[in-house]
N, C-alpha and C positions, 0 to 999 in steps of 0.2 A: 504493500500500500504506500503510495507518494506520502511520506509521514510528512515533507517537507513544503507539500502546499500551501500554501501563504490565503491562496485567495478562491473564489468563485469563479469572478467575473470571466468572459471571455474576449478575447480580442480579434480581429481577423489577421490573418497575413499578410504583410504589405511587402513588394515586390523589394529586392533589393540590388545594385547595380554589381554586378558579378559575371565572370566569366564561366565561373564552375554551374555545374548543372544540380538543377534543387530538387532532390528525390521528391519533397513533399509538396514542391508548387507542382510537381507534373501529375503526383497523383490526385492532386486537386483538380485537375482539369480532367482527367480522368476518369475519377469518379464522376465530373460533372455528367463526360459524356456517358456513362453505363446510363445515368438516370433520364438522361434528354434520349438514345434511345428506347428504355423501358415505358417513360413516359409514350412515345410516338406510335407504342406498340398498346396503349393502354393498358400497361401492366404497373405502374407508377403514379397514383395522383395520393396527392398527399405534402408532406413537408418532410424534409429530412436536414438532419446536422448532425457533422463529426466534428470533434474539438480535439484535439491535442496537445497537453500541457498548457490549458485555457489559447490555446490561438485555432482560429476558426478555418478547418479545411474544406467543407462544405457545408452552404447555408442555401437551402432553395426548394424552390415549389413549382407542381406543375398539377394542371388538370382546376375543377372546378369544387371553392368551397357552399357556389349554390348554383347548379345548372341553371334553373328557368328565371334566376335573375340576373343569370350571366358574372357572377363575383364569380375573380377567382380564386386559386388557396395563393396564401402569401408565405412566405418566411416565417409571421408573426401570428398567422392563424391560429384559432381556439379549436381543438377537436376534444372529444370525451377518449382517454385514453383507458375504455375498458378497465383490464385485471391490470392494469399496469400500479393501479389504484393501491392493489395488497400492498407494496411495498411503505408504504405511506400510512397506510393503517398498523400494517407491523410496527411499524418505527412508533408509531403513538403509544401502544402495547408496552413497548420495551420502555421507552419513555415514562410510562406512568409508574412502572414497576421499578424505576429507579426511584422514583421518587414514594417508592412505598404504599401507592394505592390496588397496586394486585400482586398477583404472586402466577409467574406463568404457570408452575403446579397448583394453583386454585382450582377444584373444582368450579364449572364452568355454570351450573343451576343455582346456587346460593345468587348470585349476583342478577340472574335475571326473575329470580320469584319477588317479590310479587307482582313487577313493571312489568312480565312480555310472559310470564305464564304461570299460573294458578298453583300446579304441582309439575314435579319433575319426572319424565318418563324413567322410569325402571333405569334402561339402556341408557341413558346422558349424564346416571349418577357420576361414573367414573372416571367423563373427561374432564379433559384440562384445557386452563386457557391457552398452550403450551400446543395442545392438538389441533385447536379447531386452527391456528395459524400456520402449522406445519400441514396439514391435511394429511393427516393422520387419527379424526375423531372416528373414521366411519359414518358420520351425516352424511348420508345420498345429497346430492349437488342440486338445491333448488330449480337448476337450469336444464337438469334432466326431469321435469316434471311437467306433464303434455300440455298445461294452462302454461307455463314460465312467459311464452313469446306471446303469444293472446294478450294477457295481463299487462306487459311490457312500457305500454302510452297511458296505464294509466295511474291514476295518484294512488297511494299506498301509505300505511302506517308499519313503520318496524313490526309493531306487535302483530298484523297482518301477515308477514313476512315470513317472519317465524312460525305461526299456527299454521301456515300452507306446507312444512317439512317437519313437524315437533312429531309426529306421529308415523312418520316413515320409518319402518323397519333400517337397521344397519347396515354398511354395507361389509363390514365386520366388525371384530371386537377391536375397542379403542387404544390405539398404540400397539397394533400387531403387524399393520401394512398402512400404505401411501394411492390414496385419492384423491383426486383434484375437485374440491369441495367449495364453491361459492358459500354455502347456507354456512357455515365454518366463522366466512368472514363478515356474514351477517349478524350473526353472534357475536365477536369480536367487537363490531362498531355498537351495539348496541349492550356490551358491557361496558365499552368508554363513554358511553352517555349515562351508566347510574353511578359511577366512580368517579366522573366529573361535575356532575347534575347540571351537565350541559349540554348540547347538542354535537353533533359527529361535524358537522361544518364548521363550527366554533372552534373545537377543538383542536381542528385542523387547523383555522388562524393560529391559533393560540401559539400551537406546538412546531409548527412547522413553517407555515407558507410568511404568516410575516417575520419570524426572526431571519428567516432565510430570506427573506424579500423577493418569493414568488409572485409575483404581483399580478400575475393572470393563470394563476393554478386555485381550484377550490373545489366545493361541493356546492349544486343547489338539488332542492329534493323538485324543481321544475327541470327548468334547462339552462344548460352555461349562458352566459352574456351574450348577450345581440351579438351578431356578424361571426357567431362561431359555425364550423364546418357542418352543415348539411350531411346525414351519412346517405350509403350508395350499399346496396347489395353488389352490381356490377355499374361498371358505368354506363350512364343512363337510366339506371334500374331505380328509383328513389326508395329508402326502406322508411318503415315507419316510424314516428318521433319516438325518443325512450324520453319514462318522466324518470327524473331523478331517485323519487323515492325508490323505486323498484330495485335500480340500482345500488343504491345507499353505500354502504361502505366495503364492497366487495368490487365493483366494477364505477362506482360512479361519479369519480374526480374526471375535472378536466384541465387540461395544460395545453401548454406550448412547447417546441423542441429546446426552448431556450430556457424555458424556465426548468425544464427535464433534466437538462446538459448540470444547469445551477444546481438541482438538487441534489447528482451524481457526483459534483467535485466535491459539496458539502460535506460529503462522506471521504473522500483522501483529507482532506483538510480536518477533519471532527469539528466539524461546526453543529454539524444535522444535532451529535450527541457526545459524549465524554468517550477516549479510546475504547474501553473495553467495552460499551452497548456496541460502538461502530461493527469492533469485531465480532462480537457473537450473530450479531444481522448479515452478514454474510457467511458466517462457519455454518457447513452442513448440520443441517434434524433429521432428517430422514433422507435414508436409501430411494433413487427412484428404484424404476420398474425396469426391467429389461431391455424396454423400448425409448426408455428415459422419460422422466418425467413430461406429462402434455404431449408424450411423442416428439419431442424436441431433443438433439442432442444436450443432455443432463447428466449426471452423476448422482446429486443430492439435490435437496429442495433446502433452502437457509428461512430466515425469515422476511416471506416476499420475493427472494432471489433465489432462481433456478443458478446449481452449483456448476459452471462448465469448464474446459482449456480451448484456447483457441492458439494455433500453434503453441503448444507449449506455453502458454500466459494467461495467468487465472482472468475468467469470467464470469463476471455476476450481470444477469437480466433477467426479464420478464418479455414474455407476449402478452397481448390486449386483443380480446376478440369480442364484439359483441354486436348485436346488430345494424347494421350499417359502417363499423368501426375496424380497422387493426391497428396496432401499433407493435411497438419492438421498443426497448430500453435496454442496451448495453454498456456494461464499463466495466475496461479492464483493468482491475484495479490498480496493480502494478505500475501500470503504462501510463496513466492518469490519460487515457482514450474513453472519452463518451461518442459513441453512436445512437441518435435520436431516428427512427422512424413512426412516422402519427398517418394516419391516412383516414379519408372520412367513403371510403370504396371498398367492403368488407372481404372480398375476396383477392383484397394484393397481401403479396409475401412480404410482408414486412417484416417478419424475418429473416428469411432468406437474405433480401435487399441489404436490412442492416449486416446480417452475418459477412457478406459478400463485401462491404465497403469497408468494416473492421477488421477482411484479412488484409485487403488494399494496403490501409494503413499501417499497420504492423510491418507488411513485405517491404515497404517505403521506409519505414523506420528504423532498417538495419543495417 
């Protein structure tokens, strides 16, 4: 981990007058071109940025952030970055438990009796706050439930949220295997709302987006701020609006590449939290699967962060999928390399895209 990060901020690269040849101006142009082809090929709308020891290798947009009014995505655009969310609810988690208001071995029903459910099923006595964030509880995945996409546009109450999965049988016993669990991180935001007796948006100022000075990162339980990304099944395809609540603290922050980039250095630098939260937020919880955790090249699942190498140099990210949405959030920690992809067109690889422009960089950087 960069222990000797100073700062957040980023800068761009400014040409300098030299005779030798600049590995990383050419892979900047480079990359440009993979994406102005990908785009041309409609395989690319969206926003993407790579930063490298805070100076900016690519920053750019292509395709539309609302077809039928003709905007289109900028550099600065607002998209909902799906699961990219967990990582940010983790960090609240870990946060709060330093300061002594939970214990991630808390059983996970004392905290929500009497706010979000009456009695505790049998089966939820045993978990911990510990599981539902590592998805390791065994709670079947709200999003596998045949109303989840139906229900999706419209307004919700946590405690709604939760009685639509409280009764679903397990998908095993808790702490014995690794499942990819939204209902988990449903749970999760709505214990930080009875331990703070505040709300999961709040919270989120509180804890994160203004010390950090995210200044277009949040939660609404409607929809992000005016002029944010329109989502797209395919392009041209419109999908339907998500209300926030449904969302809520498992899939439903939204950002920018820039405020993304900001949040990732926060962590080489320890700003986000004190060294050892930083570290234990990306050390391996759980084993993935065989297939790697989400079917994505994984090893372990950390808090929020899928564990990987990319050539030989450790990787912490996440994917973001969710109706009309993908995104991709990588950083290597080592390297102090963030690759940002947000896209409001649910069927582009954005990770792929990112993975592809984070070997770039690395190949450039040796």
């Amino acid at each position: 981990m960069p222990m000797g990060t100073p700062a957040v901020a980023v800068s761009a690269v400014t040409s300098q007058p030299t005779q030798k040849s600049d590995p990383l101006r050419e892979v900047s142009e480079e990359m440009r071109e993979y994406l102005r082809e990908l785009a041309e090929e409609k395989k690319f709308t969206g926003t993407a940025l790579v930063v490298r020891h805070g100076k900016v290798l690519l920053r750019t947009a292509a395709g539309a952030a609302d077809e039928e009014k003709h905007i289109p995505n900028r550099p600065d655009t607002v998209y909902r970055i799906a699961s990219v969310t967990k990582q940010f609810t983790s960090m609240i988690v870990l946060k709060l438990r330093d300061r002594g208001l939970l214990g991630l071995e808390d059983k996970v029903c004392p905290y929500l009796i009497p706010a979000y459910l009456k009695s505790c099923p049998r089966a939820w006595k045993p978990i911990t706050i510990r599981e539902i964030v590592t998805h390791t509880s065994g709670i079947p995945d709200i999003q596998g439930l045949p109303d989840f996409y139906a229900k999706l546009s419209q307004p919700t109450t946590t405690r709604k949220l939760i009685q639509r999965f409280v009764h679903e049988p397990l998908d095993f016993k808790p702490g014995t295997s690794w499942k990819y669990s939204n209902s988990g991180y449903i749970l999760a935001g709505a214990i930080i709302q009875v331990v703070t007796r505040d709300s999961y948006g709040t919270v989120l100022e509180d804890e994160i987006t203004d010390p950090l000075r995210l200044r277009h990162t949040g939660y609404s339980r409607r929809n992000p701020p005016a002029g944010y990304a329109k989502g797209y099944f395919t392009v041209g395809s419109p999908a339907p609006p998500i209300n926030g609540s449904q969302a809520f603290s498992a899939t439903g922050i939204y950002s920018t590449v820039d405020d993304i980039a900001r949040w990732d250095r926060a962590f080489g630098a320890h700003l986000v939290a004190p060294p050892a939260t930083v570290k234990q937020a990306f050390t391996p919880q759980a084993k993935c699967p065989a297939t790697g955790c989400l079917n994505l090249p994984s090893s372990a699942y950390a808090f929020g962060w899928l564990v990987d190498e990319l050539e030989g140099h450790r990787l912490r990210y996440h994917p973001g999928l969710l109706q009309g949405y993908a995104a991709s959030n990588m950083y290597l920690v080592d390297d102090d390399i963030v690759v940002v992809v947000l896209s409001n067109v649910q069927d582009t690889d954005t990770n792929g895209i990112a993975r592809h422009l984070a070997t770039m960089v690395l190949e450039a950087s040796e």
